[in-house]
Every structure is written in C-alpha cells, then in structure tokens.
C-alpha positions in Angstrom: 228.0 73.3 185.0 231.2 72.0 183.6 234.5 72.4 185.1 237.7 71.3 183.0 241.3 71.4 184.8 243.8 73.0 182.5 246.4 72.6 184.5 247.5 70.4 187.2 250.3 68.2 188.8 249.4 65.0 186.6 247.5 64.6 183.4 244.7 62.1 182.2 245.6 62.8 178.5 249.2 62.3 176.9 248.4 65.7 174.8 248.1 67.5 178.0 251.0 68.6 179.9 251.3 68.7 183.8 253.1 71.2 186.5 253.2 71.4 189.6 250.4 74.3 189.8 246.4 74.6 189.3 244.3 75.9 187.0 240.5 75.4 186.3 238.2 76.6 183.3 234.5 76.6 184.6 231.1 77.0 182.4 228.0 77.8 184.3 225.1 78.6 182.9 225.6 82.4 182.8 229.5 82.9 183.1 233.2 81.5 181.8 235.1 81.7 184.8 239.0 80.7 184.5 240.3 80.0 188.8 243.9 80.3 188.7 246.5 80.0 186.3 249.2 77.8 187.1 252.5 78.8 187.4 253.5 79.4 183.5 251.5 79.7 180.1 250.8 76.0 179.7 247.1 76.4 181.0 246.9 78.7 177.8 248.2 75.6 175.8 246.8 73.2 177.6 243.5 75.4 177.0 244.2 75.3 173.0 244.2 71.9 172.8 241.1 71.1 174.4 239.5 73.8 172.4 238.6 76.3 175.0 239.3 80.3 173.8 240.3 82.1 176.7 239.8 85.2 175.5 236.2 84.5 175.7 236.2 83.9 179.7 234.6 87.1 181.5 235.5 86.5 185.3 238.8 85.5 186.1 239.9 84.5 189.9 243.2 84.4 192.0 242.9 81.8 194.7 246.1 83.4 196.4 249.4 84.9 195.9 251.5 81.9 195.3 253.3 81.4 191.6 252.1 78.1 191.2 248.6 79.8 191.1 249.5 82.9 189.6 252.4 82.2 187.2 250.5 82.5 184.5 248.6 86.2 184.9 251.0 87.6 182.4 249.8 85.1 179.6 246.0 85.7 180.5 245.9 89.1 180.4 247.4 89.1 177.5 245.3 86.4 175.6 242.2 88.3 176.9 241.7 92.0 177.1 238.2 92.4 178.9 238.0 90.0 182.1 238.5 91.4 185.7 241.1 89.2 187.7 239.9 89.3 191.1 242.1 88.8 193.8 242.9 89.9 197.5 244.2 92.9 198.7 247.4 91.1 200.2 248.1 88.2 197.5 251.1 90.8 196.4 252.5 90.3 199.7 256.5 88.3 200.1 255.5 85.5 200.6 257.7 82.6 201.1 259.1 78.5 201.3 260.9 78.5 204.4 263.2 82.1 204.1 265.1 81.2 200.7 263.1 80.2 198.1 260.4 82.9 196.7 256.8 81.2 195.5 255.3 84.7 195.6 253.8 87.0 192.8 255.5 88.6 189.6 254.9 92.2 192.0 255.3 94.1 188.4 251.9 93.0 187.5 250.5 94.8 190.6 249.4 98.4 189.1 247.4 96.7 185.8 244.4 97.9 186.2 242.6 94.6 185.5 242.8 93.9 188.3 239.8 93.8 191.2 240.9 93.9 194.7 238.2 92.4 197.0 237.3 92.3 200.5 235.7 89.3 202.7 232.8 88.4 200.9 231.8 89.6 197.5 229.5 88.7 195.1 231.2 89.1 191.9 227.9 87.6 189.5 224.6 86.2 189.8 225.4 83.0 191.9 229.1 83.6 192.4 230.6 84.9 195.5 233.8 85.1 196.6 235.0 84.4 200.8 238.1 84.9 202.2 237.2 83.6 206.0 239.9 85.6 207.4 237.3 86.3 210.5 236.1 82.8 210.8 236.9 80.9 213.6 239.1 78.0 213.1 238.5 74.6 214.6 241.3 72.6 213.4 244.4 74.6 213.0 247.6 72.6 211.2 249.6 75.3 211.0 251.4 76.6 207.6 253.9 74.1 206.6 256.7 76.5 206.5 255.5 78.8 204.6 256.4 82.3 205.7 255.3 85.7 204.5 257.8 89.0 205.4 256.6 91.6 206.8 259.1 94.6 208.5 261.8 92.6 206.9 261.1 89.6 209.4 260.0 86.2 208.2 256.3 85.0 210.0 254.0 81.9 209.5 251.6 82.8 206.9 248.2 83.1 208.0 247.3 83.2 204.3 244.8 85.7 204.6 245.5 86.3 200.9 243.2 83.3 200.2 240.1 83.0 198.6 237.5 80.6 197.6 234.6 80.8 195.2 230.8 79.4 195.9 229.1 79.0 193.0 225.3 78.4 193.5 224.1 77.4 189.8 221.1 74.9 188.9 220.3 74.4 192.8 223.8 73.1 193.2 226.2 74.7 195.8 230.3 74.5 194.6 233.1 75.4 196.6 235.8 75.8 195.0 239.5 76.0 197.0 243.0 76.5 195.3 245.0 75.1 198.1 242.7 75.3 201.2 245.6 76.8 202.8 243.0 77.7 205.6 241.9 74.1 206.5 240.5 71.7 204.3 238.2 70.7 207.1 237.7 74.3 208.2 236.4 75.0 205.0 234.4 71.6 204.7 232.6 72.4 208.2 232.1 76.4 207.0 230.4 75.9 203.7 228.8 72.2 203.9 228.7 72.5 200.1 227.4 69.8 197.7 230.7 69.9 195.8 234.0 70.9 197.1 236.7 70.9 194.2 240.5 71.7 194.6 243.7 70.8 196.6 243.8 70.0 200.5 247.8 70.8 201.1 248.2 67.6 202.5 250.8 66.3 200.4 253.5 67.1 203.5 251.7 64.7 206.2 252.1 61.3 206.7 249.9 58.1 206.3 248.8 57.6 209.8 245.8 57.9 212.0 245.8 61.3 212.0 245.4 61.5 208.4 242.7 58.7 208.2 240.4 60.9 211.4 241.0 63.8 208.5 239.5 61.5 206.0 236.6 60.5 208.3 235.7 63.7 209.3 235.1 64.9 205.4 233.0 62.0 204.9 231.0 62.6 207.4 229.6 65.9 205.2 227.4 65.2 202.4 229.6 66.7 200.0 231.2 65.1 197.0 235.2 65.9 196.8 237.4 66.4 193.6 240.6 66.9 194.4 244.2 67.7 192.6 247.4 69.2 193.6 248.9 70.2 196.8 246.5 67.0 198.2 249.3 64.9 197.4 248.9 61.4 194.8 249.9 58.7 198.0 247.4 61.0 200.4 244.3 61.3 197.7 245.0 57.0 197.7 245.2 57.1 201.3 242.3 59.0 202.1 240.8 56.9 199.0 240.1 53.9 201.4 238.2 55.6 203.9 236.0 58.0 202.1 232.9 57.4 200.0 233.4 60.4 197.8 236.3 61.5 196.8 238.1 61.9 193.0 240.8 63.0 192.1 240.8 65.6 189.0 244.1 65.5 186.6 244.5 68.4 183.6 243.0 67.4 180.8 239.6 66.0 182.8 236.1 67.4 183.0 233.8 67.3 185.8 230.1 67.7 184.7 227.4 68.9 187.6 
C-alpha cells in the first residue's frame, strides 16, 4: 500500500505547493482511492507533478463537509468522469467558524449524481469500509473549537456527525484513516486500535502543556504507528514529538509505503 499526500499545510518538495487543506492519493492492492481534496484545484496539480492521473482513481472519499476538505470536488469531478464520491448525508449542512466566516460546502454541487450518500458503516470495496461513529460512546470529549453548524436559523456546536473515516484492511495491515478527527483523536485511537492511523488530530488550537503531553501518552500507549499533517498543528506534532515513539508527520509531496 502506498499513500502519497497531495495536498497539505507544508510541503517536502519545492515543486509542490501547500494550503491550508488535506488531500491523500492511496494505492492498495486492488483500488485508487483519492480521501479529500483540499480546498482548491492544487491537489489536481500537485497530482500532475508527481505523476499520478486522477482520472484513473475509482473510489473517491469526503472526510466531511468543511472547504478545506472539499474545495476541490469541482476540479475532480471534472478531471474524472467514473468514480463515486462518497460522503455523509449531512456534510452539505451550514456549517461554520464561529457565526461569520463560512468553511462549509459549494451546496451547488449537492444534486450531481456522483455522488454516494452513506450511512454508519459501509463497506464500500473489498477491505475498505467506511465509519462515521456517530453512535459510539465518547470517552474524552474536547468540545468543537468553535465551530458551529446552523440549524433553524440558530448557530450550535457542531457535533460533526458529517465525519467519516476509512479502515482499510490490505496485506494483513489495518489503516485508519481521519481527515480531521474532529470526533477525538483519542476516541478514534481507543475505537479502532489500528496498526496505522494517518491524518490530522485538530490540535493545532491547544496549548503546550500537560494536558497535551497526557494526549500524547495516551496514543502511545496503542500499538499504532501515527502520520500526521494538518489541523495537528507544526509546534503540537514537535511537541507531542518528545513524548511519543511513533509518530511522523506527512507534508504534500511525501509518500508513506505499508
């Protein structure tokens, strides 16, 4: 299995251009899956450049409804004309940075029809299978960083139940992987116990303390290797660095081979 990030706050290659956003171009050994699509085209340039043809992938993936994820469905559906985009039922939903700023969906897109709405758990291909937890119990709960959602034209904490994550299961290997763990980074560590979790924590809004170093501890204590990017934050990922045994972090432009 190979896993190359397209698209990501910081780059490993000069070539390769960064945004604030995620986007990851996966090869198993039966599908070419493409897991978000940052938040503008330049995954589909980025993509060029490392000589990847997106209009070969056959299984695309929305983590959730937030434009730095999603940005870029235009471009992909328009580079390739045969891959489902699955997604959840609510990732169309307003959803919000505080009440003023927008960071939802382009809502126009909504009626294509290449797009695959998707309950809690779905398998989706041999070995891939898709979970939004939305019924799980939560053991660590740090709230949603002001990030609303409207609903009846009042603004609410989102409960991001428009998440999703994909377990891939390929070559006796079990990888998780999380857009912005918006449910818990340790939450979804504890519920999965995967051999590889790749993808962002959203801890890029907490500070360098104790509390963040028990986080740190806590994920080392699974036996799971960690690549993370984006919404983790650069000074967190160095942070957490120092007290884990396992953990990477994954800029566009770099490959992960499993």
């Amino acid at each position: 299995m190979r896993i190359t990030c397209l698209t990501e706050n910081t780059s490993a290659i000069d070539y390769i251009g960064a945004e604030h956003g995620l986007s990851l171009y996966i090869e198993t050994s039966k599908h070419l899956i493409l897991f978000d699509f940052g938040q503008s085209r330049l995954f589909s340039t980025n993509a060029e450049k490392l000589g990847i043809d997106l209009s070969k992938i056959d299984i695309a993936i929305l983590s959730h409804g937030h434009y730095d994820h999603g940005g870029g469905l235009s471009e992909f559906l328009k580079i390739n004309q045969k891959s489902p985009v699955y997604l959840t039922p609510y990732a169309f939903e307003p959803h919000y940075n505080g009440t003023e700023k927008y960071i939802g969906l382009d809502t126009s897109l909504s009626d294509s029809d290449r797009l695959c709405f998707v309950n809690d758990i779905t398998k989706i291909g041999d070995g891939l299978t898709l979970y939004t937890c939305n019924e799980r119990e939560k053991e660590f709960d740090l709230g949603s960083f002001g990030l609303n959602t409207l609903q009846n034209e009042c603004f609410i904490p989102d409960d991001f139940r428009h998440e999703q994550y994909l377990l891939i299961e390929d070559e006796g290997k079990k990888v998780l992987i999380s857009g912005c763990s918006h449910k818990g980074i340790l939450n979804i560590a504890k519920w999965f116990q995967a051999d590889v979790i790749i993808g962002g924590f959203h801890f890029s809004k907490l500070p360098l303390d104790e509390k963040l170093e028990s986080y740190a501890k806590y994920l080392d204590g699974f036996k799971t290797e960690y690549h993370t990017c984006h919404c983790t934050g650069e000074k967190q990922f160095d942070f957490m660095k120092k007290h884990m045994t396992n953990l990477h972090y994954l800029s566009a432009g770099q490959s992960i081979i499993l």
